[in-house]
HTML snippet that shows the backbone in 3Dmol.js (N, CA, C, O; Angstrom):
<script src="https://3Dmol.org/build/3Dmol-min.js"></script>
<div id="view" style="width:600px;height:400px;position:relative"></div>
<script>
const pdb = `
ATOM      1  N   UNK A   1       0.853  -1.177   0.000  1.00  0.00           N
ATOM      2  CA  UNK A   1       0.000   0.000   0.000  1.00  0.00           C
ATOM      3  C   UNK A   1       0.896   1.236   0.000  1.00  0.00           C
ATOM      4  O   UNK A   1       1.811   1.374   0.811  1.00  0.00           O
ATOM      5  N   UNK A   2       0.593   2.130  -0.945  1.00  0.00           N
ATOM      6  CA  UNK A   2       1.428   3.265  -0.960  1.00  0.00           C
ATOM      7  C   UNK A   2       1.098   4.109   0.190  1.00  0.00           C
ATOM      8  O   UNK A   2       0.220   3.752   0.975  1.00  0.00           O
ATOM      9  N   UNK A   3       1.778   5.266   0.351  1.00  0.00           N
ATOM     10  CA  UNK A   3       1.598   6.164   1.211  1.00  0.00           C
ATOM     11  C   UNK A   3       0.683   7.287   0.605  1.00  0.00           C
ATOM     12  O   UNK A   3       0.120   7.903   1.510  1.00  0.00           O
ATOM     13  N   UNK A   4       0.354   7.754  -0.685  1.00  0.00           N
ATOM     14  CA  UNK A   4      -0.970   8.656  -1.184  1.00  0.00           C
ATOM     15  C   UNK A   4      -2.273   7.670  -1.111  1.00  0.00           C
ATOM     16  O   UNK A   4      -3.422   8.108  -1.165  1.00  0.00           O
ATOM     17  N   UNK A   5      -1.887   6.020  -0.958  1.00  0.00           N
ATOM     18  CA  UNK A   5      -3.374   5.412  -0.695  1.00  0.00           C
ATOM     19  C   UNK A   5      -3.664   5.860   0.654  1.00  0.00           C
ATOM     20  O   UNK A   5      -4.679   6.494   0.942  1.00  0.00           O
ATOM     21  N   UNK A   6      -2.803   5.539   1.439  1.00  0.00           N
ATOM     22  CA  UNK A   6      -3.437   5.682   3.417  1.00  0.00           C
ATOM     23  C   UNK A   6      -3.584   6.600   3.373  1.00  0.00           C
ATOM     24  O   UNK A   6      -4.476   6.835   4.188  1.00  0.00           O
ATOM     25  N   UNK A   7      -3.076   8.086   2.582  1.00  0.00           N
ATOM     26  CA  UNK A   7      -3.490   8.968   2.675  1.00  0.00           C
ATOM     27  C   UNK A   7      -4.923   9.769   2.376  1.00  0.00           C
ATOM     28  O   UNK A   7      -5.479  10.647   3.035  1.00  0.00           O
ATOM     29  N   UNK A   8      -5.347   9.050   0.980  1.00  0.00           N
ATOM     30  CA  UNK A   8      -6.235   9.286   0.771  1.00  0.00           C
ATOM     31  C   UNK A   8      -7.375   8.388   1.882  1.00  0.00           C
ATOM     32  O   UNK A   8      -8.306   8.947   2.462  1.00  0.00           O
ATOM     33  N   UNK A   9      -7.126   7.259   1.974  1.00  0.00           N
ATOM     34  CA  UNK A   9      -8.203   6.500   3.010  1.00  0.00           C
ATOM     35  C   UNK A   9      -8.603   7.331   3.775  1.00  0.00           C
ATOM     36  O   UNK A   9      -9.731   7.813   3.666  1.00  0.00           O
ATOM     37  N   UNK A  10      -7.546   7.755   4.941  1.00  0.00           N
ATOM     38  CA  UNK A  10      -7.351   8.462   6.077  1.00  0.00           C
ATOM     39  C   UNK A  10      -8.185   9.817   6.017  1.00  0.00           C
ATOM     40  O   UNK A  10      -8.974  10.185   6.888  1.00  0.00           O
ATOM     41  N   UNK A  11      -7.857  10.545   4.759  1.00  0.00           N
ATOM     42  CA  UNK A  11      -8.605  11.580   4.656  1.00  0.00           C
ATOM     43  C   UNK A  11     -10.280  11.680   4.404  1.00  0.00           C
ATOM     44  O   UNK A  11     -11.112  12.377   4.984  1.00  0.00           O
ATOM     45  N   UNK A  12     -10.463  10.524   3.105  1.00  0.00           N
ATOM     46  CA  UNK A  12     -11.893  10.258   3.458  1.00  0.00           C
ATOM     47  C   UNK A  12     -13.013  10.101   4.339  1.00  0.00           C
ATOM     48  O   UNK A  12     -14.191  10.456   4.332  1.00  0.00           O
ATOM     49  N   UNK A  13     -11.747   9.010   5.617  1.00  0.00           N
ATOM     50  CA  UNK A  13     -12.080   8.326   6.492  1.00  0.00           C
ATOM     51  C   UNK A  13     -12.938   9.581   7.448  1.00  0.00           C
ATOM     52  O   UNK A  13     -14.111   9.508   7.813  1.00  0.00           O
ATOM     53  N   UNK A  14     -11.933  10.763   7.723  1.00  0.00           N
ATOM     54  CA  UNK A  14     -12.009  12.218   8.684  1.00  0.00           C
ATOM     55  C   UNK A  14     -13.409  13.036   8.249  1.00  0.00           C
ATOM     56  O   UNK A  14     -14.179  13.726   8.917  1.00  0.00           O
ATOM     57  N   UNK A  15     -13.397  12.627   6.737  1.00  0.00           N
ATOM     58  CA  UNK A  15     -14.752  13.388   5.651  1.00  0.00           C
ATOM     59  C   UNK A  15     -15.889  12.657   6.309  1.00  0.00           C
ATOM     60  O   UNK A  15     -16.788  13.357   6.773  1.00  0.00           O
ATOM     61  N   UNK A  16     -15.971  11.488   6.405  1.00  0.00           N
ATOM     62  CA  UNK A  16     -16.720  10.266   6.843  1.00  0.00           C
ATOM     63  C   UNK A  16     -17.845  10.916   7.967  1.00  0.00           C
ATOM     64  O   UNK A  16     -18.966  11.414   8.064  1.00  0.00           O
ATOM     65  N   UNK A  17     -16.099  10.321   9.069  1.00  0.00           N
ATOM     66  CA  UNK A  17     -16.929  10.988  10.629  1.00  0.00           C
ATOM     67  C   UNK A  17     -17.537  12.244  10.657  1.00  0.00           C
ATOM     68  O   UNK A  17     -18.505  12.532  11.361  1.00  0.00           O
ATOM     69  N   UNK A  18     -16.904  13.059   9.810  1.00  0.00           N
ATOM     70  CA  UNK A  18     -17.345  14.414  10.175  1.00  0.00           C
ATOM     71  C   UNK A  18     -18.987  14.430   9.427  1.00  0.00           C
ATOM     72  O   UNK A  18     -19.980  15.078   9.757  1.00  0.00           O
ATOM     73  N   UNK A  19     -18.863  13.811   8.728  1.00  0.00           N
ATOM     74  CA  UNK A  19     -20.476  14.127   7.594  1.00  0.00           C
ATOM     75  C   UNK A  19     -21.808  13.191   8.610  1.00  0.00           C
ATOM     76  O   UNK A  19     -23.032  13.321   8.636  1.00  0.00           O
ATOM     77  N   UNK A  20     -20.906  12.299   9.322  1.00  0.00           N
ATOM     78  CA  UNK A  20     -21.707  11.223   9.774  1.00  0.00           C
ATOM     79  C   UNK A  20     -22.774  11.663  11.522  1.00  0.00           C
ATOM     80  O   UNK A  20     -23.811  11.287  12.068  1.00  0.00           O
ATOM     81  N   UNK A  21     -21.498  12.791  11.805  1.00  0.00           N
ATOM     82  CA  UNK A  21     -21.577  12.930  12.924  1.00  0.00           C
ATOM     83  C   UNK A  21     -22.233  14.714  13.241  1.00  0.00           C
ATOM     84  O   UNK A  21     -22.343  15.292  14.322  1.00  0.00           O
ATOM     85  N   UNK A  22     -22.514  15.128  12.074  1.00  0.00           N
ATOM     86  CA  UNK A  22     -22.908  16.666  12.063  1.00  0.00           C
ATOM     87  C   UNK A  22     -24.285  16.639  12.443  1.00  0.00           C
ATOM     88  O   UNK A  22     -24.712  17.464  13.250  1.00  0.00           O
ATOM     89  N   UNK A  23     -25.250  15.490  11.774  1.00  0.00           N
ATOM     90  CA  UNK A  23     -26.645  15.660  12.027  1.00  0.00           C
ATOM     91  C   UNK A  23     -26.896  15.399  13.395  1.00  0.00           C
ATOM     92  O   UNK A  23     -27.947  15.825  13.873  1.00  0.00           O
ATOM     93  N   UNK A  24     -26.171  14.823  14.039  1.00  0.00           N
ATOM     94  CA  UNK A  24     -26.149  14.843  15.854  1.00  0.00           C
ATOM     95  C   UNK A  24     -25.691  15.556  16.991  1.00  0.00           C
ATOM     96  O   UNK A  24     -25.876  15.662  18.203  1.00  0.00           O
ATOM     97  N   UNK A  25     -24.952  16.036  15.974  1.00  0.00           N
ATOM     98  CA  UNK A  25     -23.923  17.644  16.869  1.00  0.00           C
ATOM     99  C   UNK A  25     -24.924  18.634  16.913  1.00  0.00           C
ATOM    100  O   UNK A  25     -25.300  19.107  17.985  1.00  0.00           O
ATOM    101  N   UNK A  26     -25.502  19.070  15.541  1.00  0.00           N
ATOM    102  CA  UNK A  26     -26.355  20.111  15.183  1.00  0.00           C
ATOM    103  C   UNK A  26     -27.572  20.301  16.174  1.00  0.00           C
ATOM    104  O   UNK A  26     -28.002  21.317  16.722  1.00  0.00           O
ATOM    105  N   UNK A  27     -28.075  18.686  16.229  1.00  0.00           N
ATOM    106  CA  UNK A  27     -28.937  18.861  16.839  1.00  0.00           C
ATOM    107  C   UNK A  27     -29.581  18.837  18.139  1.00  0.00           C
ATOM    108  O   UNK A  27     -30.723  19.145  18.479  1.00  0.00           O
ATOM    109  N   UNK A  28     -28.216  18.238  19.022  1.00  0.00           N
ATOM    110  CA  UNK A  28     -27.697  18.643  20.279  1.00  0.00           C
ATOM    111  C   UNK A  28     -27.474  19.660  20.666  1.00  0.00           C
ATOM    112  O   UNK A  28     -27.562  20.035  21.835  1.00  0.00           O
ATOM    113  N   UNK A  29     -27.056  20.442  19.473  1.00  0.00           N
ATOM    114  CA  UNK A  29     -26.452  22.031  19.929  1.00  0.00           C
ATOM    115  C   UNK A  29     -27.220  22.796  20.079  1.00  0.00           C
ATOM    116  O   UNK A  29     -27.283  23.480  21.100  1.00  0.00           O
ATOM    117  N   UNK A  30     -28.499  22.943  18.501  1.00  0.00           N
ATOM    118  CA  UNK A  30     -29.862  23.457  18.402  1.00  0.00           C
ATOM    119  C   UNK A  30     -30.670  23.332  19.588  1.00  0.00           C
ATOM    120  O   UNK A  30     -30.844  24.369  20.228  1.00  0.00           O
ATOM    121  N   UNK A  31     -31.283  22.101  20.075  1.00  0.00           N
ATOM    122  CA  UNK A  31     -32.181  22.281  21.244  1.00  0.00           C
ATOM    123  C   UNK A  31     -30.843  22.394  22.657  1.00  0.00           C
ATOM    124  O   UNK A  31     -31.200  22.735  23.784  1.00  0.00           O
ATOM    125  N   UNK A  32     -29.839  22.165  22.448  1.00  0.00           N
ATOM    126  CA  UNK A  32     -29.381  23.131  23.963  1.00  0.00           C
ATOM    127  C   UNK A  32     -28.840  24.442  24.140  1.00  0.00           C
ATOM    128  O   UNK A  32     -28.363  24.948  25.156  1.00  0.00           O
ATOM    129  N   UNK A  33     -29.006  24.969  22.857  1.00  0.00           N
ATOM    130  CA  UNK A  33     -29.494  26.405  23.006  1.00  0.00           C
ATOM    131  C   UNK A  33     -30.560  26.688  23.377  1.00  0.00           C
ATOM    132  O   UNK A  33     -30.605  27.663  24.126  1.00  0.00           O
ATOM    133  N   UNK A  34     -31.559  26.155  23.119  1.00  0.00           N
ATOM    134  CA  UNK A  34     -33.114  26.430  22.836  1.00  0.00           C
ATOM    135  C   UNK A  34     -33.508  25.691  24.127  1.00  0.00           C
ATOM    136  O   UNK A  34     -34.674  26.086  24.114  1.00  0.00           O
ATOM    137  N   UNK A  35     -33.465  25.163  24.890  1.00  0.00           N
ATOM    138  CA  UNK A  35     -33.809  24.842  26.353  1.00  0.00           C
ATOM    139  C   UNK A  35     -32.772  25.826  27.112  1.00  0.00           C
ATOM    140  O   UNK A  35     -33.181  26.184  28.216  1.00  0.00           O
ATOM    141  N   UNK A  36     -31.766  26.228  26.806  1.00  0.00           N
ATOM    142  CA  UNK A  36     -30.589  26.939  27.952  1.00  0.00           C
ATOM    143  C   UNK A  36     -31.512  28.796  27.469  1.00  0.00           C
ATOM    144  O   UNK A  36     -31.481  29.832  28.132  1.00  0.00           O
ATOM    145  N   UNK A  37     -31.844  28.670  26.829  1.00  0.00           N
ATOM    146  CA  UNK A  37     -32.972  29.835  26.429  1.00  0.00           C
ATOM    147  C   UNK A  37     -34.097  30.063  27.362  1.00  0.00           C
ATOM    148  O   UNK A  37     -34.202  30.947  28.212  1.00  0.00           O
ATOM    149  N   UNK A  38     -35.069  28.939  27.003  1.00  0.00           N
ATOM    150  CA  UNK A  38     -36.698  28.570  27.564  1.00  0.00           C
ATOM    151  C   UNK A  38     -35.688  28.897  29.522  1.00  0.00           C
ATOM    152  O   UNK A  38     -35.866  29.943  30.146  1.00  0.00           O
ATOM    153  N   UNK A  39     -35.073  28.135  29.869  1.00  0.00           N
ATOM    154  CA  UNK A  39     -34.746  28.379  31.279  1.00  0.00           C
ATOM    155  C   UNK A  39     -34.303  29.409  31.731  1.00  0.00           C
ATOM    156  O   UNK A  39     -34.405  29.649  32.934  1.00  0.00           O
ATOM    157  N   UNK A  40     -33.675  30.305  30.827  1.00  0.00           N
ATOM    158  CA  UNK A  40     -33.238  31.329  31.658  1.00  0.00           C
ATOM    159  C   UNK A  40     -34.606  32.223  31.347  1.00  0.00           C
ATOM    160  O   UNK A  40     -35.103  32.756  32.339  1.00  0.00           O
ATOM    161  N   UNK A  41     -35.054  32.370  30.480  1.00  0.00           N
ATOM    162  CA  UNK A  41     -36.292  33.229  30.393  1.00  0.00           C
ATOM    163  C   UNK A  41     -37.611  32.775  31.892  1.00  0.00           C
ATOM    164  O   UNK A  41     -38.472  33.498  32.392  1.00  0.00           O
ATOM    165  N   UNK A  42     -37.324  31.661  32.135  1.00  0.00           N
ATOM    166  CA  UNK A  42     -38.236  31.212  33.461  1.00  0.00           C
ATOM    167  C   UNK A  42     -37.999  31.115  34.521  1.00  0.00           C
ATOM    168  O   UNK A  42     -38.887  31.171  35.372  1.00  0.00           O
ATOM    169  N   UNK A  43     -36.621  30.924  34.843  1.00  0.00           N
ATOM    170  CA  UNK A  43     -35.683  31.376  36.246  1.00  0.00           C
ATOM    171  C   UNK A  43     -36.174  29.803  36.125  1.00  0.00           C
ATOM    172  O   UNK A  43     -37.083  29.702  36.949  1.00  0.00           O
ATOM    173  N   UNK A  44     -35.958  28.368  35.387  1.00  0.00           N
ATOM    174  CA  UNK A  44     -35.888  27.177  36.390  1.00  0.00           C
ATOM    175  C   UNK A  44     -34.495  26.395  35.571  1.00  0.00           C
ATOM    176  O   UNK A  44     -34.348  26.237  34.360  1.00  0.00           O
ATOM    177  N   UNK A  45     -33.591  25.997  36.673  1.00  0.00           N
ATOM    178  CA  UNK A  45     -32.350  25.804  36.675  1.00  0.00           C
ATOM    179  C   UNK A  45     -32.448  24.277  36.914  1.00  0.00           C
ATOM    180  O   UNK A  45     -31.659  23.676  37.644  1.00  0.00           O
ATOM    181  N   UNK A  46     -33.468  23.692  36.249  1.00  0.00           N
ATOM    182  CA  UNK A  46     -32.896  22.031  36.288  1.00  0.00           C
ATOM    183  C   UNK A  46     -32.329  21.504  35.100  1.00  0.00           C
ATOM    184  O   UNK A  46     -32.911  21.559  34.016  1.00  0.00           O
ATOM    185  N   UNK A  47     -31.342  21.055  35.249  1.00  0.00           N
ATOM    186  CA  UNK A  47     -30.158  20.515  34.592  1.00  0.00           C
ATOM    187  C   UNK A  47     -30.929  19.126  33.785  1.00  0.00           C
ATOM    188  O   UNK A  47     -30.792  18.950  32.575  1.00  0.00           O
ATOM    189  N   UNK A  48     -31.645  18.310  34.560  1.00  0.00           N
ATOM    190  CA  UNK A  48     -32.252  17.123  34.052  1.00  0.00           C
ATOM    191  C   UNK A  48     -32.958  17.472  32.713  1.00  0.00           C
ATOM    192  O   UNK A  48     -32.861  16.635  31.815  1.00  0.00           O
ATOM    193  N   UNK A  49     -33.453  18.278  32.543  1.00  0.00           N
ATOM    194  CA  UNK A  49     -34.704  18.333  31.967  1.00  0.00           C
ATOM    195  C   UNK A  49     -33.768  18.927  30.522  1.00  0.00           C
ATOM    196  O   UNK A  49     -34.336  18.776  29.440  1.00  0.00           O
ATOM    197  N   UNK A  50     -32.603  19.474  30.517  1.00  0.00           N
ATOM    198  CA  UNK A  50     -32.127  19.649  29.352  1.00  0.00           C
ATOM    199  C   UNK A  50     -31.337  18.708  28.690  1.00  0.00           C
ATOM    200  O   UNK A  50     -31.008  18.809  27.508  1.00  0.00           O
ATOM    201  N   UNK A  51     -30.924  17.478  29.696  1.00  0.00           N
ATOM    202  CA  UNK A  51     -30.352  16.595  29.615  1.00  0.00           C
ATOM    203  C   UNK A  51     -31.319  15.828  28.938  1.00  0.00           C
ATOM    204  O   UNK A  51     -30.932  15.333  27.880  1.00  0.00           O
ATOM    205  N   UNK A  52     -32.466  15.605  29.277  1.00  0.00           N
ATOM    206  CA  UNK A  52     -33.344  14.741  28.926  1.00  0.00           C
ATOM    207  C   UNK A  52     -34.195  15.318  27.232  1.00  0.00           C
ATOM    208  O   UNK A  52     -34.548  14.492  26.390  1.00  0.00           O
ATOM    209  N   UNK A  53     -34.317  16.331  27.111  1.00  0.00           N
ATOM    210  CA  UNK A  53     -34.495  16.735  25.783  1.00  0.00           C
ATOM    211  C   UNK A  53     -33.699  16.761  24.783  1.00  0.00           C
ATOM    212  O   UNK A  53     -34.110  16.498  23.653  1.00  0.00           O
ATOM    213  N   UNK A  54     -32.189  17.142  25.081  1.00  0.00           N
ATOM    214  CA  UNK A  54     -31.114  16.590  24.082  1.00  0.00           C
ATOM    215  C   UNK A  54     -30.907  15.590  23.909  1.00  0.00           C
ATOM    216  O   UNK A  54     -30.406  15.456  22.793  1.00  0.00           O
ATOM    217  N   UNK A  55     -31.103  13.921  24.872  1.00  0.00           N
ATOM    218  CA  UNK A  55     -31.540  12.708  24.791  1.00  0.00           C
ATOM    219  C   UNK A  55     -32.335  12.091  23.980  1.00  0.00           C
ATOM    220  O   UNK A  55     -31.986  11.113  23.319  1.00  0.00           O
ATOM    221  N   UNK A  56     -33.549  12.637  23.954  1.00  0.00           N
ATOM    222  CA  UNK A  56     -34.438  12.718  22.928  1.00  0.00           C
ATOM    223  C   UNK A  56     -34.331  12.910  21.924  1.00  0.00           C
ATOM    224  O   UNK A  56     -34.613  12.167  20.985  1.00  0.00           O
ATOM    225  N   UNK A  57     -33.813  14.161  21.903  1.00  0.00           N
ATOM    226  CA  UNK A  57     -33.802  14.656  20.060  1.00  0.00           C
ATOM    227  C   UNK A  57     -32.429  13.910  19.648  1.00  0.00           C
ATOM    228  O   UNK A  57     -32.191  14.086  18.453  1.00  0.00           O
ATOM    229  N   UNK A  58     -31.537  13.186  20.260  1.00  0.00           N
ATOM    230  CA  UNK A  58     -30.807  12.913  19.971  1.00  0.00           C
ATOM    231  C   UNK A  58     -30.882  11.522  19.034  1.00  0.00           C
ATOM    232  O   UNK A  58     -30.571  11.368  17.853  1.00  0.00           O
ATOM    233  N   UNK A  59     -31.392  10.606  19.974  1.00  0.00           N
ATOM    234  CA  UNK A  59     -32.419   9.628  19.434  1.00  0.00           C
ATOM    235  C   UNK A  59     -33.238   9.593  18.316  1.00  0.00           C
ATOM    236  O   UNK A  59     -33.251   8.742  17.427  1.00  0.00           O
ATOM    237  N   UNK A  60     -34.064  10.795  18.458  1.00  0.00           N
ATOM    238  CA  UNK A  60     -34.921  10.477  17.090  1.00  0.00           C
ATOM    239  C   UNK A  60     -33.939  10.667  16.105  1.00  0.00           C
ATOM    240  O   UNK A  60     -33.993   9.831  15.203  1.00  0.00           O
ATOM    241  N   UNK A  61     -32.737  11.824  15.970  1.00  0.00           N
ATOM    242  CA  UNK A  61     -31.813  12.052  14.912  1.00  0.00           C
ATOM    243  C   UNK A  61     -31.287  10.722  14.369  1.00  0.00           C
ATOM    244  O   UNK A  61     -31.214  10.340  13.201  1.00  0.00           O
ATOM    245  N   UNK A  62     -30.901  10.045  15.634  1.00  0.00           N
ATOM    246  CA  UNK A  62     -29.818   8.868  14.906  1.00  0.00           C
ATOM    247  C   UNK A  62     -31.111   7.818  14.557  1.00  0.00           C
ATOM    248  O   UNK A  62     -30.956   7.067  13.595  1.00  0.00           O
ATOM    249  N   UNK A  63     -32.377   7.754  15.320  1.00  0.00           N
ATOM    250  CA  UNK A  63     -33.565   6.607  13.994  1.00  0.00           C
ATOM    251  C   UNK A  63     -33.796   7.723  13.125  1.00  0.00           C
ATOM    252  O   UNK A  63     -33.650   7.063  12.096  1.00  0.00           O
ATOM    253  N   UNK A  64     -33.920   8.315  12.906  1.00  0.00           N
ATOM    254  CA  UNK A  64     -34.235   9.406  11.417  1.00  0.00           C
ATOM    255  C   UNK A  64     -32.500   9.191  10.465  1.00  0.00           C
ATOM    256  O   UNK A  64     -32.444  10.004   9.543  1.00  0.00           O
ATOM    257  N   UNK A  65     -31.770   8.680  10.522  1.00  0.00           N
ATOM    258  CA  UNK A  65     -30.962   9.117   9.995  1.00  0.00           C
ATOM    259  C   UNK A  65     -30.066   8.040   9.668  1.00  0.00           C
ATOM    260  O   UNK A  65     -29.253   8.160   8.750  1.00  0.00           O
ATOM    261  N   UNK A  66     -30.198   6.602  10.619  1.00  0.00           N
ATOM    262  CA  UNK A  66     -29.451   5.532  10.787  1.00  0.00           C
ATOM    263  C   UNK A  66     -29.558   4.887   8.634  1.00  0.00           C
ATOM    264  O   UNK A  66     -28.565   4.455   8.048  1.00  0.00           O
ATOM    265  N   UNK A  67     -30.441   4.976   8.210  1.00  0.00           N
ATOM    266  CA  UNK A  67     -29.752   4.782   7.037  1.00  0.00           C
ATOM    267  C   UNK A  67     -29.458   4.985   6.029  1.00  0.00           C
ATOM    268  O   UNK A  67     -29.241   4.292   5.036  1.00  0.00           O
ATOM    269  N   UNK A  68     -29.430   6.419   6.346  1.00  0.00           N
ATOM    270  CA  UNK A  68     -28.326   7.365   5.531  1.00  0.00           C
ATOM    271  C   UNK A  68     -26.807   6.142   5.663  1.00  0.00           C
ATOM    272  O   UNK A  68     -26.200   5.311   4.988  1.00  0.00           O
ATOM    273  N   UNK A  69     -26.802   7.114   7.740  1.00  0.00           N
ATOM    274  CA  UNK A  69     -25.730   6.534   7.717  1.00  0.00           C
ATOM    275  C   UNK A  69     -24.906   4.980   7.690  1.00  0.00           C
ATOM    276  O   UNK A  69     -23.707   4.861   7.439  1.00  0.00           O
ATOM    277  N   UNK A  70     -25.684   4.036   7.952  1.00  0.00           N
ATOM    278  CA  UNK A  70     -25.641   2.605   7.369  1.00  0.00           C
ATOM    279  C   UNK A  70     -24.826   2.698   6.134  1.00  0.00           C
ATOM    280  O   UNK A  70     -23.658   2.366   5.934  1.00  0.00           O
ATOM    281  N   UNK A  71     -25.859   3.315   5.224  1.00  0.00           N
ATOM    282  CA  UNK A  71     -25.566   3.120   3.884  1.00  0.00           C
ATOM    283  C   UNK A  71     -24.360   3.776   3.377  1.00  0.00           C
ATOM    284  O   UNK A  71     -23.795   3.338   2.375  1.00  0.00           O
ATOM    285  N   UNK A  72     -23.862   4.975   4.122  1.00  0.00           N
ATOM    286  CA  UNK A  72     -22.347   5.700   3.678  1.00  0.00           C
ATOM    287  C   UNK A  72     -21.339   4.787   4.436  1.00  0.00           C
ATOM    288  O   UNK A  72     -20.285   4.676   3.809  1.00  0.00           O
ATOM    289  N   UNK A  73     -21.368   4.207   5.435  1.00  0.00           N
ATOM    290  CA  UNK A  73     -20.059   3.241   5.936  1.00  0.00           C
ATOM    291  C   UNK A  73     -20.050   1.937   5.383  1.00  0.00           C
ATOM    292  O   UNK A  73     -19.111   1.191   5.660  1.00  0.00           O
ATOM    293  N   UNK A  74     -21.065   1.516   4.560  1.00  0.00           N
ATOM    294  CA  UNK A  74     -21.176   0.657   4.111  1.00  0.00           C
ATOM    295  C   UNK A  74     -20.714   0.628   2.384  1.00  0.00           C
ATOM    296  O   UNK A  74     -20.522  -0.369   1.688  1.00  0.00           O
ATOM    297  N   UNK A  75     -20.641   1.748   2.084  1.00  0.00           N
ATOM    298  CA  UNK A  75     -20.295   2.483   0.808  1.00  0.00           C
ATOM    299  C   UNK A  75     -18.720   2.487   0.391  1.00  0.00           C
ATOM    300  O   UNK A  75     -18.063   2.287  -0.631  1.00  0.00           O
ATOM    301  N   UNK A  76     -18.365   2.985   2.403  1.00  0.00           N
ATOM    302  CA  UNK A  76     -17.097   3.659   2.615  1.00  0.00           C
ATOM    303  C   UNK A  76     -16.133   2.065   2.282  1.00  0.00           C
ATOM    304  O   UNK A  76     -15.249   1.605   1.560  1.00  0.00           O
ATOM    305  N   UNK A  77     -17.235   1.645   3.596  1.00  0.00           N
ATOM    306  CA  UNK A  77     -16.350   0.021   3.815  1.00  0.00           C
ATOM    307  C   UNK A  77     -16.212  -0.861   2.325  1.00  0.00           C
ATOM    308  O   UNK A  77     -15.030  -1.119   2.101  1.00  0.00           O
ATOM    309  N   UNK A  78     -16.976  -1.281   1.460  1.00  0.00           N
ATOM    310  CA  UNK A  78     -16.892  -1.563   0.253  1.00  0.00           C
ATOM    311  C   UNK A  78     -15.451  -1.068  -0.563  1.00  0.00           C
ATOM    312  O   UNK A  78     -14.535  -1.857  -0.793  1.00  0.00           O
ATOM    313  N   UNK A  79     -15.430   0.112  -0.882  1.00  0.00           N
ATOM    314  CA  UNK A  79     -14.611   1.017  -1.566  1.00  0.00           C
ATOM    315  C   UNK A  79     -13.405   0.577  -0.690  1.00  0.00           C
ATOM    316  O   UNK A  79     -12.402   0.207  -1.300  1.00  0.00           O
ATOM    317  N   UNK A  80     -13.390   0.573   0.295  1.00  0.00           N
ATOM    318  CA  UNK A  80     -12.016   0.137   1.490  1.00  0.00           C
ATOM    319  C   UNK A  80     -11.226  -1.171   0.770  1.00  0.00           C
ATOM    320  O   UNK A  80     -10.106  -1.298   0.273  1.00  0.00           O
ATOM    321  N   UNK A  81     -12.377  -2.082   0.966  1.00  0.00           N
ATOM    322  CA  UNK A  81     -12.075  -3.521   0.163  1.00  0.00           C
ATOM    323  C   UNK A  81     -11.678  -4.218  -1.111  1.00  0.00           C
ATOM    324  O   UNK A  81     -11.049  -5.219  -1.452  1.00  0.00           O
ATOM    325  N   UNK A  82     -12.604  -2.825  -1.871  1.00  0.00           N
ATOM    326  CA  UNK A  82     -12.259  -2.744  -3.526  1.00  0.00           C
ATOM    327  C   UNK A  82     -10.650  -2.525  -3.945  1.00  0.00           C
ATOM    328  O   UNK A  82      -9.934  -3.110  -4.758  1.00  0.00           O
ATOM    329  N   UNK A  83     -10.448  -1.584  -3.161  1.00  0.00           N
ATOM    330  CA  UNK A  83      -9.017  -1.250  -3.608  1.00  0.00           C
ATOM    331  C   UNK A  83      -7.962  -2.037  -3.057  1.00  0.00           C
ATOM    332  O   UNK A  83      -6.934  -2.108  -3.732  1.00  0.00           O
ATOM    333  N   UNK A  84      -8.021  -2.828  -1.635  1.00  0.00           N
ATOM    334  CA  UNK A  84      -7.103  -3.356  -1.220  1.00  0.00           C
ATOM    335  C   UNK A  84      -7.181  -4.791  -2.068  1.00  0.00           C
ATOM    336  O   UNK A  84      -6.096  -5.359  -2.192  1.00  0.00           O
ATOM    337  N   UNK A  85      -8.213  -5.369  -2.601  1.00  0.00           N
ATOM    338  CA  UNK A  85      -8.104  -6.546  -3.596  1.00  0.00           C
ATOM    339  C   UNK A  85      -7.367  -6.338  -4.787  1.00  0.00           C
ATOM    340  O   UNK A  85      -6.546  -7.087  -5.316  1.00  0.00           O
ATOM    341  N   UNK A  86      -7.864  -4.962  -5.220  1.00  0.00           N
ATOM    342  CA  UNK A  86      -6.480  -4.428  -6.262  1.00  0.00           C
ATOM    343  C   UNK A  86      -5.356  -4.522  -6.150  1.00  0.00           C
ATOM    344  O   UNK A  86      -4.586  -4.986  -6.991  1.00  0.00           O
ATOM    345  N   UNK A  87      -5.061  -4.053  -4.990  1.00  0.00           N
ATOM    346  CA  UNK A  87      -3.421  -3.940  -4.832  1.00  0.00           C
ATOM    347  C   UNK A  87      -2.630  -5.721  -4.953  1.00  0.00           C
ATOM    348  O   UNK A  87      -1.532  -6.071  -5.385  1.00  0.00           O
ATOM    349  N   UNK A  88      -3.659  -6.429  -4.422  1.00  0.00           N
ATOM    350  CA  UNK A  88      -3.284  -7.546  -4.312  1.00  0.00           C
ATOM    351  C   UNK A  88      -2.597  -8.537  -5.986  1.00  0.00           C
ATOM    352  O   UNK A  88      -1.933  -9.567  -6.100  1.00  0.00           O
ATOM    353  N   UNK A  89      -3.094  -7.721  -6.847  1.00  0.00           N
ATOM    354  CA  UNK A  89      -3.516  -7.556  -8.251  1.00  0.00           C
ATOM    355  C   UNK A  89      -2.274  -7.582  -8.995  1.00  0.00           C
ATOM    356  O   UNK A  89      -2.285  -7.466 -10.220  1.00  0.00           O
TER     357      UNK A  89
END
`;
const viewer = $3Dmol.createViewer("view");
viewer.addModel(pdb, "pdb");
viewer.setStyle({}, {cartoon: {color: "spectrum"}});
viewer.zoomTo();
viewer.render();
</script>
């Protein structure tokens, strides 16, 4: 294996996580703004309850989304395999 292959892997690999992992960041970030909002506008300082809504939405993101992402590591992983049978070549 050359060193511009691991390179390129490696770099894909970083494209990967990052694409894989935005629709769960986003939407962690979105409602804990948006509850760290709703609470300070009401003076109530429970910690649970924002915990427990970013839980939530967190959840539905990854079943709303699981096969997208299925289907891109499964894409990724393929293409992984394709080329290392080549080399073998």
């Amino acid at each position: 294996m050359s060193n511009e292959i691991i390179l390129q892997l490696a770099s894909n690999l970083l494209w990967l996580v990052l694409m894989l992992s935005l629709p769960v960041v986003v939407v962690a970030s979105v409602v804990g703004v948006a509850v760290s909002l709703v609470q300070a506008l009401t003076q109530v300082q429970d910690q649970t309850i924002q915990f427990l809504l970013k839980l939530v939405a967190v959840c539905v993101t990854l079943v709303a989304t699981y096969h997208w992402m299925g289907t891109t590591m499964l894409n990724y992983t393929i293409s992984i395999f394709d080329k290392i049978s080549l080399m073998g070549a």
